[in-house]
Phi, psi and omega in degrees: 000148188251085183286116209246109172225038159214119181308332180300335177256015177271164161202133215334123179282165184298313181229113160277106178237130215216123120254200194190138158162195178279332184029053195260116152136313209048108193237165181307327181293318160317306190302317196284331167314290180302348158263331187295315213270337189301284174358275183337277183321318144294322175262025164248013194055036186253218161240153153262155187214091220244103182273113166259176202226126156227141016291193170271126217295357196279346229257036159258304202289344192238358196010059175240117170312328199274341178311335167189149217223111161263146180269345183200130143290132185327294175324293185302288192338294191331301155325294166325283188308322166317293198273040182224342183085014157339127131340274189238147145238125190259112181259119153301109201286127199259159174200168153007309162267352184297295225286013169271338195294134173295164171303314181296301158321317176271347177266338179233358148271001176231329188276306192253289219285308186279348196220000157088340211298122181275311178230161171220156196232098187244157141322194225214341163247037199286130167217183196202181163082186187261150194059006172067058190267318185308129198240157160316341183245002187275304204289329176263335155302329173289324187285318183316313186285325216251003202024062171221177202273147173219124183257114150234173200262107184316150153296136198276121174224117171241122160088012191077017201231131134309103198288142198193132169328342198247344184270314189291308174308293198304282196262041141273285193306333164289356150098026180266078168312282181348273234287319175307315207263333164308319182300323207262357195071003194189160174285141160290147186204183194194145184202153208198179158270133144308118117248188168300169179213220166286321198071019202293303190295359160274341179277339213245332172131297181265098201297161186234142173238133183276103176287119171254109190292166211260320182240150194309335214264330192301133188272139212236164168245201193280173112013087180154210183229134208230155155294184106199206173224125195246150207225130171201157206017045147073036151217138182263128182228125161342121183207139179250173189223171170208140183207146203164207186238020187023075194288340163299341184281136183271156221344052152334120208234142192272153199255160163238052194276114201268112152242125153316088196283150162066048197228128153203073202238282216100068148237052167293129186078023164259154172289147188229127144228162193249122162277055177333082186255007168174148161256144196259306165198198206257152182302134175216166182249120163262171188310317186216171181289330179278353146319303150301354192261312182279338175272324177307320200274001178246335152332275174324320203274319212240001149283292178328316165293330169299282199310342180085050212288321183294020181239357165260357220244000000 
């Protein structure tokens, strides 16, 4: 895949089969657009072509850090896109003067003069253009004129629910792993630099490796303790996490904290990335540490049985 992030070098392919959006999270509903144009795109001889926009436009237009919680940073999509078999990804840097261009403008100085575009491929609410003005019937008056084809895509429904970005952020933040990673198709993950911490978790039996996460904007999920799985120096190994504020710790500061099961390594100022797979309850402050010393350890017992730990063994 060719990751494109000045138009000027691109150059326009024979058959361009195109969508375009943010695509955050790439939820199932996402894979199926984006599978749909690779398909095409072999059986037309063509290209797939996927436009996308950094930053993420809310998070220019509302100029609030707090303003959207990303499920995938421009880094993790690439990865994603990559391995679905995109052709090109064209990132569009968006800012202030981007988010003024009409629906009509963008469709006919960027989709058809800069990229060529033969079919385009939208969702089933796709909108587009300044104010997210451009509507699904805009997009086939436009093709009539401009002459190219446009296909949509029904909404991806699991469980009877219309699968959607905004849904999967509300049950990360409710701390509803299962309904994300159904939703994403994939374990939800968060990745980050070892650093020092305290050592707190070596005093309790379970040293910890302290995530400092990469990117500021990454939606975290809630506040308490997980299974997962932790992957580092290019081996994945069974791990619970625990994240919050350790209200049993007297003035404690929240952590982002790795236990490694069946781990004794040195990596600090190595990358971590965290796979989510269940969360076990919520952080609660007990009377005393060996109370917390007796919940980490039934805790351990009943992460290991989720992950399958003896298949790590």
């Amino acid at each position: 895949m060719q990751v494109i992030t000045d138009l000027n070098l691109f150059t326009k392919p024979l058959h361009a089969i195109v969508t375009q959006g943010t695509f955050d999270g790439v939820h199932a509903g996402h894979r199926q657009i984006l599978s749909n144009i690779v398909a095409l795109a072999k059986e037309k001889g063509g290209q797939s072509v996927l436009v996308t926009f950094d930053p993420h436009p809310r998070q220019i237009l509302f100029k609030d850090e707090n303003s959207i919680r990303l499920l995938t940073p421009l880094y993790e999509k690439i990865k994603i896109f990559e391995a679905i078999g995109l052709d090109y990804l064209i990132v569009l840097p968006f800012d202030e003067t981007f988010s003024k261009i009409t629906a009509l403008n963008f469709v006919r100085d960027i989709l058809v003069e800069k990229i060529g575009v033969n079919t385009i491929v939208v969702g089933h609410d796709h909108r587009f253009g300044q104010n997210r003005e451009g509507t699904f019937s805009d997009l086939k008056e436009f093709s009539e004129i401009f002459g190219f084809e446009v296909i949509e895509i029904e909404a991806h429904d699991i469980n009877e629910a219309v699968v959607s970005s905004t849904k999967i952020r509300n049950s990360l933040l409710a701390g509803d792993i299962h309904t994300a990673n159904l939703y994403l198709a994939r374990r939800y993950s968060v990745e980050g630099k070892v650093v020092h911490g305290k050592k707190l978790g070596s005093t309790l039996g379970f040293p910890t490796a302290n995530i400092e996460v990469s990117d500021k904007a990454k939606l975290i999920p809630a506040n308490g303790i997980y299974a997962a799985y932790a992957t580092v120096l290019n081996h994945t190994y069974p791990a619970m996490l625990s994240i919050g504020h350790n209200p049993t710790i007297a003035d404690a500061s929240w952590s982002f904290e790795v236990h490694i099961f069946n781990f004794d390594s040195n990596i600090y100022g190595q990358t971590l990335k965290v796979d989510f797979e269940a969360r076990l309850r919520d952080e609660v402050k007990f009377d005393s540490i060996d109370d917390l010393i007796i919940q980490l350890k039934k805790d351990e017992i009943l992460a290991k049985s989720i992950l399958n730990v003896s298949a790590f063994i």
